[in-house]
N, C-alpha and C positions, 0 to 999 in steps of 0.2 A: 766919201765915195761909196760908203756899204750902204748909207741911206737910197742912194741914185739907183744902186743897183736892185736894190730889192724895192723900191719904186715901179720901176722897169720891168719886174718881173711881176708883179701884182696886177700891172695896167695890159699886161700879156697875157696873166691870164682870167682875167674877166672876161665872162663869154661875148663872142662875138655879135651876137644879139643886142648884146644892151647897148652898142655903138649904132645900131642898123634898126632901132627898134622906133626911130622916127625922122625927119628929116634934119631936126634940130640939132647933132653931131654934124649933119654934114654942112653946113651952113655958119657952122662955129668957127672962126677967127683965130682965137686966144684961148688962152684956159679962164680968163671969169664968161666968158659963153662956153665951154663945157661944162667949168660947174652950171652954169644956170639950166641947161641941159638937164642934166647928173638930178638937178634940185626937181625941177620942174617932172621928172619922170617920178620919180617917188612919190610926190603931191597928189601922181593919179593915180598909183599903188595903195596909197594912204588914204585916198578919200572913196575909192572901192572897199578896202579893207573896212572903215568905218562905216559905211551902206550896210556890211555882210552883217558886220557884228551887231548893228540896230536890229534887223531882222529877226538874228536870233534872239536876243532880248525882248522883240514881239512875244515870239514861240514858248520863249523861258516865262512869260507876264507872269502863268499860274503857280510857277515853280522856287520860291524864294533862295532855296538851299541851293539849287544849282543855277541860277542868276548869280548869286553871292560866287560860285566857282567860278565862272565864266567871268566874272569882273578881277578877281584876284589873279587865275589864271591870263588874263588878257595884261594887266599888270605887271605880273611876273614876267610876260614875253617883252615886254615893253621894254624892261630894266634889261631881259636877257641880251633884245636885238643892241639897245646901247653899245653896250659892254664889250659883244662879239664885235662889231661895227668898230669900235675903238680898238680892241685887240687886229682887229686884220689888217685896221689902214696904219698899225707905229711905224711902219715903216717911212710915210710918211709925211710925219709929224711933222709940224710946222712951214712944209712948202705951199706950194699955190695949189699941187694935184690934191690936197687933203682933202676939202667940201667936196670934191666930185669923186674921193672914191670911198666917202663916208655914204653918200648919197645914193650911190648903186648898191654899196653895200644893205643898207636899208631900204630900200626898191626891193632887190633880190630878196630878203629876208621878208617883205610885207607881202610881194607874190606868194609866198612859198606860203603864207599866213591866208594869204583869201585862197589859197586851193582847198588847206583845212577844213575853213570857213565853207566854203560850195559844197565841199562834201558835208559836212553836218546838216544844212539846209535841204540835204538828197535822204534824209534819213528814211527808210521807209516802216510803215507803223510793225509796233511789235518790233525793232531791230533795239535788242536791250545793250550791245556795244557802244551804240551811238547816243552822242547825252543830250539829242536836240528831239524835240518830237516832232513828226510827221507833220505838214502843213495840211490843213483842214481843209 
């Protein structure tokens, strides 16, 4: 019963946006079309996020040492978003809501990743806080 309930509470509080954030929750049936939902919203989280990070890897082409950061760092988030993603949905673990609330989890976490992302591509020149240089 403590699985269901803190189930319940996790799917309560996921913001309400990411139910309303296309028409494909509302058209969902079952839960394997919510996860598919849940999957398919991340894929375009994820395939933005990898557009941003190309980008800046343009900007980094002259800069070896901090490419080298930017790839480890991007790494490091990679292992961290897993990890989080795994820790938030034990609750859980082994039911059918698991792939759909690993999948916003990760969504949420790659949004939050290409806001990063847009702001470093806003760097403006001379801004020495910002590790991305000004676009030419």
């Amino acid at each position: 019963m403590k699985p269901a309930i803190l189930t319940a509470a996790m799917v309560l509080a996921m913001p309400a946006f990411a139910f309303a954030q296309d028409k494909c929750y509302d058209a969902a049936k079952d839960q394997p079309a919510l996860n598919a939902c849940a999957d398919a919203a991340f894929k375009k989280s994820d395939k933005k996020l990898n557009e941003l990070y190309k980008q800046i890897e343009v900007r980094l082409k002259d800069d070896a040492d901090s490419k080298k950061l930017l790839v480890q760092a991007q790494r490091d988030w990679v292992k961290f978003r897993d990890a989080e993603c795994s820790f938030q949905t034990t609750g859980a673990a082994g039911g059918s809501m698991m792939p759909m609330l690993v999948a916003q989890c990760m969504d949420s976490l790659a949004q939050s990743r290409v806001k990063d992302f847009e702001g470093y591509l806003k760097c403006e020149e001379g801004d020495m806080s910002c590790p991305v240089p000004a676009a030419n």
